[in-house]
C-alpha positions as a Python dict, from the first residue, in 0.01 Angstrom:
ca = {
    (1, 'X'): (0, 0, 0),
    (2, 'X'): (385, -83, 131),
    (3, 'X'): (514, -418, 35),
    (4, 'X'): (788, -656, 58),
    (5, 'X'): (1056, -763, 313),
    (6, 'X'): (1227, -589, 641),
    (7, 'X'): (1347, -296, 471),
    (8, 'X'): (1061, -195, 337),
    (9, 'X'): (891, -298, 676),
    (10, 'X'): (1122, -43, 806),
    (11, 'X'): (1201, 226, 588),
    (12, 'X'): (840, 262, 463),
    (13, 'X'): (655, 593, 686),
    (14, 'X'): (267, 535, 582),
    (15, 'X'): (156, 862, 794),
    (16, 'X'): (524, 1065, 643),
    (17, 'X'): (346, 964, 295),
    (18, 'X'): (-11, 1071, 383),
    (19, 'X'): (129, 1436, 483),
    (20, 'X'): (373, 1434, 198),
    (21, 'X'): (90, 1320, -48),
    (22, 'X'): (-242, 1476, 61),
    (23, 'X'): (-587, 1259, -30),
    (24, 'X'): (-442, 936, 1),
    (25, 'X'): (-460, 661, 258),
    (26, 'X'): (-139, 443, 323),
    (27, 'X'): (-57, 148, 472),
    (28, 'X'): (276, -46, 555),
    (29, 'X'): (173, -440, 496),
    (30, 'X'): (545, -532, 447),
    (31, 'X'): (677, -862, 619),
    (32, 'X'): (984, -907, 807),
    (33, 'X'): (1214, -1248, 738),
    (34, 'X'): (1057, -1427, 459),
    (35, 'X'): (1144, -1533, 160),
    (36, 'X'): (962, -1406, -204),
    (37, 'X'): (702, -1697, -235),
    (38, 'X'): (561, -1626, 135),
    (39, 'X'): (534, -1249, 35),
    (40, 'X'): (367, -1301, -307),
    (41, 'X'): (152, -1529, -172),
    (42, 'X'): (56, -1279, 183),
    (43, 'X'): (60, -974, -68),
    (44, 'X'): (-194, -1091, -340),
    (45, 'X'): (-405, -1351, -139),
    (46, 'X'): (-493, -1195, 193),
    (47, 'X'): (-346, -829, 190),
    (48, 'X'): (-496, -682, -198),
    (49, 'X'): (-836, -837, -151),
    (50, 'X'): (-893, -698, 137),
    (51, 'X'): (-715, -327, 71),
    (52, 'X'): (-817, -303, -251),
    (53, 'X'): (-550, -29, -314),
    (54, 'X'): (-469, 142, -620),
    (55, 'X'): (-129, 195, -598),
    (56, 'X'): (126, -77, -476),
    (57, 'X'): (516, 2, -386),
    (58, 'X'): (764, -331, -354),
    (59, 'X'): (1055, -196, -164),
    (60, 'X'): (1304, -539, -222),
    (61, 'X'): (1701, -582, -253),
    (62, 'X'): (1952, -797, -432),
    (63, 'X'): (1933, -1059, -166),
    (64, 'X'): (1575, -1153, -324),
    (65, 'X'): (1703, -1231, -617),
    (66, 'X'): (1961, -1482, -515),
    (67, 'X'): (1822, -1855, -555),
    (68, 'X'): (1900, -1914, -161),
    (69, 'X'): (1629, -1677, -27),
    (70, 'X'): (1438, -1962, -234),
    (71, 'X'): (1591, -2229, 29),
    (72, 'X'): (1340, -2228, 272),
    (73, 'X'): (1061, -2360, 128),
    (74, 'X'): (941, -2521, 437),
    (75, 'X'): (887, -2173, 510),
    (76, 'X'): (619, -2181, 268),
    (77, 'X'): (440, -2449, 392),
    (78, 'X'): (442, -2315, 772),
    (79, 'X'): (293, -1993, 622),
    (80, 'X'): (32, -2194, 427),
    (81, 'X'): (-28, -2454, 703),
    (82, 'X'): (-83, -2156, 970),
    (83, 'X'): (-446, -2133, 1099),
    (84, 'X'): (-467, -1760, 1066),
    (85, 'X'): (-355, -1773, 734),
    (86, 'X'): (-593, -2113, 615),
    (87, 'X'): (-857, -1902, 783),
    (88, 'X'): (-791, -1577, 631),
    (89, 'X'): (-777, -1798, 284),
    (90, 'X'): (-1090, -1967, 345),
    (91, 'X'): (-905, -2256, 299),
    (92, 'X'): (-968, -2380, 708),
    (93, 'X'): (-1173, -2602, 851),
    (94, 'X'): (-1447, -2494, 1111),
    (95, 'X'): (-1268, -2508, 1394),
    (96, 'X'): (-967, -2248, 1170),
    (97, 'X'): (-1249, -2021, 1118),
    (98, 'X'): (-1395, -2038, 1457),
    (99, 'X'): (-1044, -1977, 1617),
    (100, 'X'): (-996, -1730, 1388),
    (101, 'X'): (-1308, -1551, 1503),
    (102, 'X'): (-1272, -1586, 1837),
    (103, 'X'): (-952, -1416, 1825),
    (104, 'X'): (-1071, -1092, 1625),
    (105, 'X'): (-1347, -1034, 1883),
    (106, 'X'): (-1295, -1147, 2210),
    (107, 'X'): (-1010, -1055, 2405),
    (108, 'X'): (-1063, -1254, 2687),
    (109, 'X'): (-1013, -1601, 2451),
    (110, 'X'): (-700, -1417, 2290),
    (111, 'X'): (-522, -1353, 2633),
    (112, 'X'): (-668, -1675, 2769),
    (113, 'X'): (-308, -1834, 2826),
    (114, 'X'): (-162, -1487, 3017),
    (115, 'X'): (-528, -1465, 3175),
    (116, 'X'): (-448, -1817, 3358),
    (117, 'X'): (-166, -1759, 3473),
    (118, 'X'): (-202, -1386, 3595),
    (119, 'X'): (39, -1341, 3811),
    (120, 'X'): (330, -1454, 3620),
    (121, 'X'): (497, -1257, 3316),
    (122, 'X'): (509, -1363, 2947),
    (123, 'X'): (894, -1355, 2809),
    (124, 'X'): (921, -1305, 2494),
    (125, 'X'): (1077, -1528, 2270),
    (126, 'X'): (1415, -1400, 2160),
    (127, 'X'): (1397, -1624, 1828),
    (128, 'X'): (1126, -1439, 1749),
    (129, 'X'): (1090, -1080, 1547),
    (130, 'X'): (799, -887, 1669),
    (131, 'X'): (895, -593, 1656),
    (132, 'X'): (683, -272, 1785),
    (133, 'X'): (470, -134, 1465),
    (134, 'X'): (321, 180, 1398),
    (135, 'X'): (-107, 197, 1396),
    (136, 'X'): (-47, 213, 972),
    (137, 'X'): (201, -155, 998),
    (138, 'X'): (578, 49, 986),
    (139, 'X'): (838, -137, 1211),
    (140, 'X'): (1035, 82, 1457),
    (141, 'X'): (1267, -155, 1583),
    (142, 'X'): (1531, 53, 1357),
    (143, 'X'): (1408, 367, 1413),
    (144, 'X'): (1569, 484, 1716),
    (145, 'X'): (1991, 335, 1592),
    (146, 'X'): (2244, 508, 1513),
    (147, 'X'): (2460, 300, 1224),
    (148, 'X'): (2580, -6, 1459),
    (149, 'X'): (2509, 206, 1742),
    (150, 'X'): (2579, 87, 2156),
    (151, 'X'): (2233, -89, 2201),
    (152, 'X'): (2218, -248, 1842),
    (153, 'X'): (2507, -402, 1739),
    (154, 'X'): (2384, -731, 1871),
    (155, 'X'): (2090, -735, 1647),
    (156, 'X'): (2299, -527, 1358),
    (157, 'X'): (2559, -858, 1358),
    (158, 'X'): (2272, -1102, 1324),
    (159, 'X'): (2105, -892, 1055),
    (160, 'X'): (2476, -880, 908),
    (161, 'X'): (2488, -1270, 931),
    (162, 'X'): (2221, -1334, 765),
    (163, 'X'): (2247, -1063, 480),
    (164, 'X'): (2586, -1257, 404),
    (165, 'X'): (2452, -1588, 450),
    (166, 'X'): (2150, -1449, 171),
    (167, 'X'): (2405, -1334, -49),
    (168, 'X'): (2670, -1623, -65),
    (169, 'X'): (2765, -1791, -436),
    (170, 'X'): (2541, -1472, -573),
    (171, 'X'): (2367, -1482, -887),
    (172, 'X'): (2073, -1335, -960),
    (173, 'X'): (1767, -1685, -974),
    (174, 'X'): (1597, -1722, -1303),
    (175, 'X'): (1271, -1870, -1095),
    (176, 'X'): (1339, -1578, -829),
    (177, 'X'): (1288, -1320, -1137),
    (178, 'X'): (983, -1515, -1222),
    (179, 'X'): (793, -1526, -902),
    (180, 'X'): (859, -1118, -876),
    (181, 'X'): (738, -1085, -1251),
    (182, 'X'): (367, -1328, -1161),
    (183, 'X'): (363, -1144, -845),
    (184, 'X'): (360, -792, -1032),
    (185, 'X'): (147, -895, -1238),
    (186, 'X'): (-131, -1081, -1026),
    (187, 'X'): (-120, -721, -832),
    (188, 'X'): (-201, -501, -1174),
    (189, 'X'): (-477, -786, -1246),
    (190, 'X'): (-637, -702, -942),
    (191, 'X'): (-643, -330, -1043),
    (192, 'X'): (-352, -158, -913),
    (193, 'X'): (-48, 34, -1073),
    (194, 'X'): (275, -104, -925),
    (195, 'X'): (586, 96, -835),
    (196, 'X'): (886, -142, -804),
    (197, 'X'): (1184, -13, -548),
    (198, 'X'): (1485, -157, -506),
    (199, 'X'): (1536, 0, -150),
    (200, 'X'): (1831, 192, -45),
    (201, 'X'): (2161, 50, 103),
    (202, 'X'): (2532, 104, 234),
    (203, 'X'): (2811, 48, 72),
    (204, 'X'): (2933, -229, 221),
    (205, 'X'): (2608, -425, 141),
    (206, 'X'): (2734, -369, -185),
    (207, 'X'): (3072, -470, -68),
    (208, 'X'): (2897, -834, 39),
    (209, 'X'): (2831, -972, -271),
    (210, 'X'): (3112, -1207, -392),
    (211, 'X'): (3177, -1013, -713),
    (212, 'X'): (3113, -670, -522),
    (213, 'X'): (2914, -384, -756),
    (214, 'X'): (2918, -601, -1038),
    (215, 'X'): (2648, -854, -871),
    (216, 'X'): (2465, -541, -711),
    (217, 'X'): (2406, -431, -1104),
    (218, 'X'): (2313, -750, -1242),
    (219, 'X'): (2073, -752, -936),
    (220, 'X'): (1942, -370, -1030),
    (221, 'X'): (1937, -453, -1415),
    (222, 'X'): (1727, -774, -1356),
    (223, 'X'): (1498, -539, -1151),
    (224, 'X'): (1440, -335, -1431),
    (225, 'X'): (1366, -615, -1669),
    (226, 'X'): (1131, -768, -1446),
    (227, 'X'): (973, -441, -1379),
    (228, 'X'): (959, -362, -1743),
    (229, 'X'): (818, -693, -1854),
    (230, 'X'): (515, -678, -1594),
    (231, 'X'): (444, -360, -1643),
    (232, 'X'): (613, -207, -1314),
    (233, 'X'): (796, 105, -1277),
    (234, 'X'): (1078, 52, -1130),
    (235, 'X'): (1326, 337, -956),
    (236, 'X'): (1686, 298, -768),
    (237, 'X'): (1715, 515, -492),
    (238, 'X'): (2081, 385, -508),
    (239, 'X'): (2388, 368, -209),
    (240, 'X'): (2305, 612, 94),
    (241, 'X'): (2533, 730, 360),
    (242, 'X'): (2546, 499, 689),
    (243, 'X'): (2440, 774, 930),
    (244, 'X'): (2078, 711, 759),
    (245, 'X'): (2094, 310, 886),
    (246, 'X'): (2061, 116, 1136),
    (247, 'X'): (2281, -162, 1005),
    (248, 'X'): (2416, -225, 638),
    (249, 'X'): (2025, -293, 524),
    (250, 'X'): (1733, -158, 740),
    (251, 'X'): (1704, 277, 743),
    (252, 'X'): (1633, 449, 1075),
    (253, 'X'): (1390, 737, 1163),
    (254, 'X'): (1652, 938, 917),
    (255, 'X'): (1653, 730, 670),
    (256, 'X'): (1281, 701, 670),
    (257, 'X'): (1287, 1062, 644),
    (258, 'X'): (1447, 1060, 324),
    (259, 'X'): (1312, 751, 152),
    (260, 'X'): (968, 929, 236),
    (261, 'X'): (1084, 1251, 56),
    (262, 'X'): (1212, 1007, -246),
    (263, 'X'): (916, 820, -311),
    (264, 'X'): (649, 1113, -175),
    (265, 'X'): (648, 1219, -586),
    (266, 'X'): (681, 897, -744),
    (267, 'X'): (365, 777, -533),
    (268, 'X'): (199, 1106, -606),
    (269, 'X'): (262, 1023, -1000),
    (270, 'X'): (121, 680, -933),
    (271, 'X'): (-206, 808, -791),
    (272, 'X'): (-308, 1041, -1040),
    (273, 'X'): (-225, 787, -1324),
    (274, 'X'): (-430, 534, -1093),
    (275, 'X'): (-709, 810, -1074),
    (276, 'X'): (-732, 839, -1513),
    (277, 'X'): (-842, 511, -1521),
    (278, 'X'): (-1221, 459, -1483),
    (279, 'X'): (-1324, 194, -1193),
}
């Protein structure tokens, strides 16, 4: 199982893995635009217990690590106060439950507002990321850019606004090290070997940290510690060339490519360690 934020949501290829790793089953369950808590909480609450998967990968970056991905903790409580998630908990009330039902098995009360109104056309909200996903959960929206490519820099200058506005007054979070060592660990408790990536990026990511490489170390360095006190492993694919990304963070199809050939034998050492242990 594929975890963490939009660059793993992008960069990780569950069927690229399947061919490059034969006899395992893969799945991209990475989330796009939250912050650590939400994808702790999504990763070991709803997505493990019902994966069950032996092997985990967390594909995160520096930005994580900074105390102002921790800002929006009202983020938090709109993922905890959502009815597919209090449903998905257990933690609803009937009606949570029955809504939640209802919209697994019967289309015509989950299209019920477009099936009203039939003749008009749904817009979708621009303030909202949905991006198109592959059947095993990968995001494409990156797939198809060049690096800042005509047709993306739009969306490559808001991902580059927010990437800077993630990474100003940098320091890497005591309670953001924390949360990524509990969440490690509440994954292995639950049975499953844990590789920790921090994902690929350009140069000039580097570049947006106020103190430049020297944050982007203290950043890997506090990966490793975390990794090493959980009981992770943790690898560094390190700075790629920009012809491999969309924008400064998220790979394309190329990218993809390669981060598939990188972690193809790191998963496949994962699995058979996985497989030594009795159930």
């Amino acid at each position: 199982m594929l975890v963490g934020d939009s660059m793993m949501d992008a960069g990780g290829d569950p069927a690229a893995l399947v061919r490059a790793v034969p006899g395992v089953t893969v799945y991209n369950a990475a989330i796009a635009g939250e912050t650590l808590p939400v994808i702790d909480e999504w990763t070991n609450r709803i997505v493990m217990p019902r994966l069950h998967p032996k092997v985990v990968v967390i594909g995160f970056s520096s930005n994580e690590l900074n105390p102002r991905a921790l800002d929006a903790i009202s983020g938090v409580a709109a993922y905890r106060a959502s009815r597919v998630v209090r449903a998905a908990q257990d933690t609803g009330g009937v009606i949570d439950e029955a809504d939640a039902l209802l919209r697994e098995h019967s289309r015509l009360y989950r299209y019920r507002s477009a099936l009203r109104r039939p003749f008009t056309r749904d817009v979708a909200d621009p303030n909202v990321f949905d991006p198109e996903l592959t059947p095993e959960g990968q995001d494409l929206a990156f797939a198809s850019l060049g690096y800042l490519q005509a047709g993306g820099p739009a969306q490559a200058q808001l991902v580059i606004q927010g990437v800077t506005a993630a990474l100003q007054g940098y320091v890497v979070g005591t309670e953001n090290v924390t949360i990524l060592q509990e969440m490690i660990r509440s994954i292995r408790r639950q049975g499953a070997r844990v590789l920790l990536v921090a994902m690929p990026v350009t140069e000039a990511l580097v570049r947006y940290h106020p103190r430049g490489a020297a944050d982007y170390q203290d950043a890997m360095d506090a990966f490793a510690g975390a990794a090493e006190r959980s009981g992770a492993t943790f690898v560094q694919p390190g700075i790629w060339p920009e012809d491999l990304f969309a924008d400064p963070v998220h790979v394309n199809a190329l990218g993809a490519e390669r981060l598939t050939s990188y972690l193809a034998p790191l998963v496949e050492r994962e699995v058979a360690q996985a497989r030594l242990v009795p159930p």
